[in-house]
N, C-alpha and C positions, 0 to 999 in steps of 0.2 A: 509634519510628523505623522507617522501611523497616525491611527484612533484604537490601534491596540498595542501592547506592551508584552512580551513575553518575555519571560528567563530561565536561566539553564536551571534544572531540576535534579535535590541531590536527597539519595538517600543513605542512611550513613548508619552502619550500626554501631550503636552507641554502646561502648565499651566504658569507657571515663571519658575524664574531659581533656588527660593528657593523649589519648590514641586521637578525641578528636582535633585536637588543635595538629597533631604528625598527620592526618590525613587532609588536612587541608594545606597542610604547605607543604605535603612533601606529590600528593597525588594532581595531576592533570584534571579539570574539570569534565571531561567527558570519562575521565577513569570514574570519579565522584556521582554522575550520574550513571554512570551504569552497572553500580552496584545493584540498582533495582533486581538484577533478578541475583538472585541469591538461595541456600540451600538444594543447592542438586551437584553432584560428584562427574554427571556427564560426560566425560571428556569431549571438546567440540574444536575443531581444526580446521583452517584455511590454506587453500592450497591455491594461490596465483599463478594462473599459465597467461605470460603476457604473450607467447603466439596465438592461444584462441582468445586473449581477451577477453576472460572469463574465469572467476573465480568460486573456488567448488568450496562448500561449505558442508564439514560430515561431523553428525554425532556418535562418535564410537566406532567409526570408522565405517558406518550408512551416510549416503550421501543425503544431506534434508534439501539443500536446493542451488543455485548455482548466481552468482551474479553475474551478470554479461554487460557488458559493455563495448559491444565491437560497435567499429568504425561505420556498417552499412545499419545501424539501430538508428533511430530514431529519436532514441530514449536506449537508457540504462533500464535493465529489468531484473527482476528475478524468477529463474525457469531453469529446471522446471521445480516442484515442489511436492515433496513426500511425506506423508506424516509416518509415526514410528512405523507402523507395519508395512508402511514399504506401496501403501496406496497414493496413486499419483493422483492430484488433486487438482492440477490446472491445465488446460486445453492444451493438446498437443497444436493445433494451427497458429499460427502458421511457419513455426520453429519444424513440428516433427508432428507432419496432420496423421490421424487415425482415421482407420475407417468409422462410418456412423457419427463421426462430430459435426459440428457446424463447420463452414466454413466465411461464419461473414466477420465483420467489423477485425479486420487483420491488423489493427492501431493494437485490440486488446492481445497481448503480449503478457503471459505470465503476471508480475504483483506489479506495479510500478505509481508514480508519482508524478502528475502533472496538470495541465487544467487547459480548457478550451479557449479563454480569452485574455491574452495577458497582451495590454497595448498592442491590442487587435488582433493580434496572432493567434491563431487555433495549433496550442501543445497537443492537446488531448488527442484531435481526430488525424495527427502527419504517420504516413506508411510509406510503405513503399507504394501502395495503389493511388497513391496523390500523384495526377500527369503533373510530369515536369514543368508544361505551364500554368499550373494552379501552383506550385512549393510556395511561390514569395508570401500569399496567404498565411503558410503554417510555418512555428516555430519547430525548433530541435533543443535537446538536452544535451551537449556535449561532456561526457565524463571525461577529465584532465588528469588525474591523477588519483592515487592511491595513498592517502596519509596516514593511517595506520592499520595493519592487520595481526589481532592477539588472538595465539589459539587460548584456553586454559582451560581447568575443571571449572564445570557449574557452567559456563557461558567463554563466547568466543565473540571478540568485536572487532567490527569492518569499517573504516574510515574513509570515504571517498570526497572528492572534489567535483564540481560539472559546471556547467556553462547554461546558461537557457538563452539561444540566441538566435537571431532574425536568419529569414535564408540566405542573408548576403555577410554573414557572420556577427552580425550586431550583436553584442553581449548586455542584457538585460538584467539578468539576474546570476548573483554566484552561490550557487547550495551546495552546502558541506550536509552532508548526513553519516550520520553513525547508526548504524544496525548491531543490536544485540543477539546474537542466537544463542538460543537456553532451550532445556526439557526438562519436563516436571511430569512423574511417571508417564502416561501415556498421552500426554502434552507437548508439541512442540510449540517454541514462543521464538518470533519477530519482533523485538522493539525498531523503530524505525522514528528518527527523531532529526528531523531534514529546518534547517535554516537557510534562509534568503534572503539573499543581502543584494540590494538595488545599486546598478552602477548607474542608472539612472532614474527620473521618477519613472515608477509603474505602477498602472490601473489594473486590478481582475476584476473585469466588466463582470457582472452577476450573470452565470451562465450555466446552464445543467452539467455541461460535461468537465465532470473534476469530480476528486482531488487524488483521493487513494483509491486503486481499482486492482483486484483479481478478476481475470477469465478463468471459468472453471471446470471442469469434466462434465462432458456430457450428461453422467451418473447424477451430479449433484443437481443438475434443473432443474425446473418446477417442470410439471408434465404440459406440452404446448397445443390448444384447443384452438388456436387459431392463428393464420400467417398475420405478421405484421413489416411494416415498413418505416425505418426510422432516418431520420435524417439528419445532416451534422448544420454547425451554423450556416454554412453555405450553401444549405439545400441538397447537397449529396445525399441518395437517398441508399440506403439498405436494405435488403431485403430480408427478414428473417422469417424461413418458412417452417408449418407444422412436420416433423419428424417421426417416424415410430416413436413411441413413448417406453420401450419394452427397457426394463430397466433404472427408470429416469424416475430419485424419488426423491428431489432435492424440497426443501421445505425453509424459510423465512420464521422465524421468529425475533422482534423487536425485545428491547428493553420496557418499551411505553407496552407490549404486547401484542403488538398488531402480527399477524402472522400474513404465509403466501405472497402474493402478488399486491395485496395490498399496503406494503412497505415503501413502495416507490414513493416519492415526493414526501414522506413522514419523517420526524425527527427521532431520534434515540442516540442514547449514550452509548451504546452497543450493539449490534445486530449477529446473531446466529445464522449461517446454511448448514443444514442438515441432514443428510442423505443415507444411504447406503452402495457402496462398491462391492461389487461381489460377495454379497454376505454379512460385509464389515460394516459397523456402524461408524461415521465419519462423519466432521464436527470440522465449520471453518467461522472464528470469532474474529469480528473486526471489534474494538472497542477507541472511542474517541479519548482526547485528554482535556479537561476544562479550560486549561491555557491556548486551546486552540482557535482562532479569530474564529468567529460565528458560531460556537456550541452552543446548543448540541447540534451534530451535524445535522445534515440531510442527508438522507444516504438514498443513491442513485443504484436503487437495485431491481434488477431485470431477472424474469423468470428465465430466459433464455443464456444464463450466465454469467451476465454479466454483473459484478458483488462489487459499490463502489460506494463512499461515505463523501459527500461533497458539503464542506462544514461553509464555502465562500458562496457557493450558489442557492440565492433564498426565493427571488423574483419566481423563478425558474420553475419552485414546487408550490410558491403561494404568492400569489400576484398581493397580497398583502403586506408582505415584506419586500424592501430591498437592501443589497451589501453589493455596491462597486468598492471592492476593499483598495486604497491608496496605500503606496508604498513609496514616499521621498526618498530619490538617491541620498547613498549613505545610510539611510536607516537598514533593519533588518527586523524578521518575524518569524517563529518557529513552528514548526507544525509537530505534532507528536502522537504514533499510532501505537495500538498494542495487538499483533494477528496473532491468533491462537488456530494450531491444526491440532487435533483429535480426534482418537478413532481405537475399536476396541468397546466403546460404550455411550451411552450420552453424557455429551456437556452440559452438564445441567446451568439452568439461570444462578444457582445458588455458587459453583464453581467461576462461571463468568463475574459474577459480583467480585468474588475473592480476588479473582487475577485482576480486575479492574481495581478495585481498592489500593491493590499496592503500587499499581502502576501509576495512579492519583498524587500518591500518599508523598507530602512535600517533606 
């Protein structure tokens, strides 16, 4: 059996006791939890084009971000990502490169969901720039299907299916997740609530690269004072070099408080990037959930963009700790994230508490 237990998480607004007993037998349990986000008039709409393989997601008829899912990915993503004024938030490379971006670690791909060692297979670091005789090393996420797509006022939910399987197709893992999209005045909100169901046992060896990760605009960086060289479990190395800095005023702040570059390997409940786009002030919230195996996370964050909360990998930031988290065929384990985009002002800590509270709140 695991060594951790999660369940589905519901918030219900309590009318009486006879609306509550009709909403529980008359509503779907992913309707039940996703009542979380609640009071906003929004209108939010899903548009599925099964020739691109891609699914547009607009609030008000602005497009907030797109799911993809095509055959030559890797992984399922979401790209690109706008907060309400229409400021793009996550790296054009290597979907749609801009000039002055970076152009390294091309795995990071808009928001997505995945981890470095899972019964040895490296999810996290497979691209297309992995030679065809290095693939059998890394795993793939295959997305299967479409299980449900609701537009409605206040929020719109995305139902998908995927495969997480070996390069010869071995299927490891089956995750259903469900995506909330909601805004709350100058707030846009991601719930993202992904379960894994083992078709056979699996190990996630304790590894830095994981779990929830955004690539971000160049804009949002931390300013870069020196090249560096990073490398994946297999020694693949990267290069990420210093850049003009002209514009570049991305900023780290924790929940524990730790601010800058010095968030990497630290834990929190929450982490802020915080930057300026042309003028605008702009705000990108990852907040964890306590039901998620190893909270509070660690979060895998790089001044050079890279914004990732890794709640499995402990060794990785503190040789003091470790989590090879076991997964028994048959069983299953849910992860659950809350991303917050803002812009227009600051996200204050006191706003990030609020939206974390209710996102908690059983």
């Amino acid at each position: 059996m695991s060594r951790w237990k999660t369940t589905s998480r519901m918030q219900i607004d309590f009318i009486g006791v006879f609306t509550f007993i009709w909403i529980l037998m008359a509503a779907p349990i992913n309707d039940i939890m996703s009542q979380a986000i609640a009071g906003s008039d929004h209108r939010v709409t899903l548009q599925d084009d099964p020739a691109l393989q891609e699914v547009e997601v607009l609030i008000d008829g602005k497009l907030f971000t797109k799911y993809i899912y095509r055959d030559n990915l890797e992984k399922p993503v979401l790209f690109p990502i706008y907060t309400l004024g229409n400021q793009l938030v996550t790296r054009g490379y290597p979907f749609v490169p801009v000039a002055g971006e970076r152009t390294d670690h091309p795995h990071h791909l808009g928001l997505w969901f995945n981890y470095g060692d899972v019964n040895g297979l490296d999810f996290w670091n497979n691209s297309s720039a992995i030679p065809e005789d290095k693939k059998s090393k890394y795993g793939e996420i295959r997305h299967q299907r479409i299980l449900r797509s609701q537009a409605g006022s206040g929020k719109g939910l995305l139902e998908v299916e995927a495969n997480w399987v070996s390069s010869t197709g071995q299927r490891l893992l089956v995750e259903k997740t469900t995506f909330v999209f909601s805004q709350r005045g100058s707030t846009r909100i991601i719930d993202r609530v992904s379960t894994l169901s083992a078709m056979e046992d699996v190990l996630f060896q304790d590894n830095k690269e994981g779990m929830l990760g955004i690539r971000v605009t160049r804009s949002l960086e931390l300013p870069s004072e020196k090249p560096e060289i990073f490398t994946d479990a297999y020694g693949n190395p990267t290069n990420v070099k210093v850049l003009n800095n002209a514009g570049v005023s991305g900023d780290y702040l924790s929940s524990s408080g730790v601010t800058g570059g010095d968030v990497w390997g630290t834990r929190g409940e929450w982490m802020r990037l915080a930057g300026t786009i042309d003028g605008t002030e702009v705000a990108i919230a990852i907040i964890d959930h306590p039901k998620n195996p190893g909270y509070p996370t660690y979060w895998h964050a790089r001044g050079y963009g890279l914004f990732a909360a890794n709640t499995l990998g402990q060794h990785a930031f503190d040789q003091s700790e470790q989590l090879n988290f076991a997964l028994e065929k048959g069983n299953s384990t849910t992860f659950s994230y809350r991303i917050l985009f803002h812009d227009g002002s600051e996200l204050t800590p006191g706003q990030i508490e609020n939206y974390r509270a209710e996102f908690i709140k059983d």
